[in-house]
N, C-alpha and C positions, 0 to 999 in steps of 0.2 A: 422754781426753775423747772422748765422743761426735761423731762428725760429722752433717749433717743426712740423710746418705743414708742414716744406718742410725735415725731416728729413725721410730715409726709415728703416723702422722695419725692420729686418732682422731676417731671417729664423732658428736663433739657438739663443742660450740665453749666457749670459756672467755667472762671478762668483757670487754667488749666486742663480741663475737661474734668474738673470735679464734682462731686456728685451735690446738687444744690437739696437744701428741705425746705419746709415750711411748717411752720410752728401755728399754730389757731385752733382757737373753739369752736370757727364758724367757717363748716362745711360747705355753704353757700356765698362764701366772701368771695367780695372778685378773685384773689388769688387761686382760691381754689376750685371754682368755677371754670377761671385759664385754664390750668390745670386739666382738669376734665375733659375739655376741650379740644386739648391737644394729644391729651389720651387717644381720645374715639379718633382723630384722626390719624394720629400713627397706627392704631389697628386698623384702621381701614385702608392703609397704605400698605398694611401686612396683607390683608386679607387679597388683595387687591392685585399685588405682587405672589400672592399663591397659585391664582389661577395662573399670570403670566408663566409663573415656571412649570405647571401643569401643561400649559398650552408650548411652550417649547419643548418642554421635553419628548413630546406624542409627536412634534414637527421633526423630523430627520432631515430637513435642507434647515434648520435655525445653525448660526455660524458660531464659530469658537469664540470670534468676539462681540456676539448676543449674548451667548454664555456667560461670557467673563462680565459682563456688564451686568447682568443679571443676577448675578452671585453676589457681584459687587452691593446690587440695591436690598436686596434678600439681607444679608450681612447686616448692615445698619439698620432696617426693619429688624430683624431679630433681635435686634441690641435695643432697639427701640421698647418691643414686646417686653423683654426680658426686663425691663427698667420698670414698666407699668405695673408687671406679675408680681414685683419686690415689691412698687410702692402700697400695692392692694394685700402684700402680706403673703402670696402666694409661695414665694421663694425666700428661703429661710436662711439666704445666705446674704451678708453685706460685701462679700468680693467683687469687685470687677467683672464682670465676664468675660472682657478682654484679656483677663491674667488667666484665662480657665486653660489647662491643658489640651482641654477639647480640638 
């Protein structure tokens, strides 16, 4: 049997917005090749979304509902990031980040 240390978080959530794993020996299986996949693209939708809020922020005519929308996209790439940093072992915690009092 598997234990949960050796199991991989994986980049999208199941029914309920629960946290899905993956279980394998082979780091190159399709699964987790997906996997990787969808990683680099949510960081790249982080990184991507970094400048945009860099570049609004320095603009003083961007509107309160660019703002809000922008926060809004920031938010879910963060949770994104934060999902990928756990599966890679980065973040030592199995909580939510949604439940974080942050």
């Amino acid at each position: 049997m598997t234990t949960p240390n050796e199991l991989r978080l994986l980049p999208w959530t199941g029914t309920g917005d629960k946290p899905c794993y993956l279980s394998t020996d082979d780091s190159d299986g399709y699964m987790s090749r997906l996997a990787d996949s969808i990683e680099a693209i949510q960081l790249g939708t982080a990184n991507e979304l970094l400048r945009e809020a860099s570049e609004a922020l320095d603009n003083k005519d961007t509107s309160l509902d660019e703002m809000r929308c922008l926060v809004t996209e920031l938010t879910g790439a963060l949770r994104d990031v934060y999902r990928v940093a756990a599966s890679r072992g980065h973040c030592r915690t199995t909580s939510d980040p949604r439940e974080s009092a942050y």
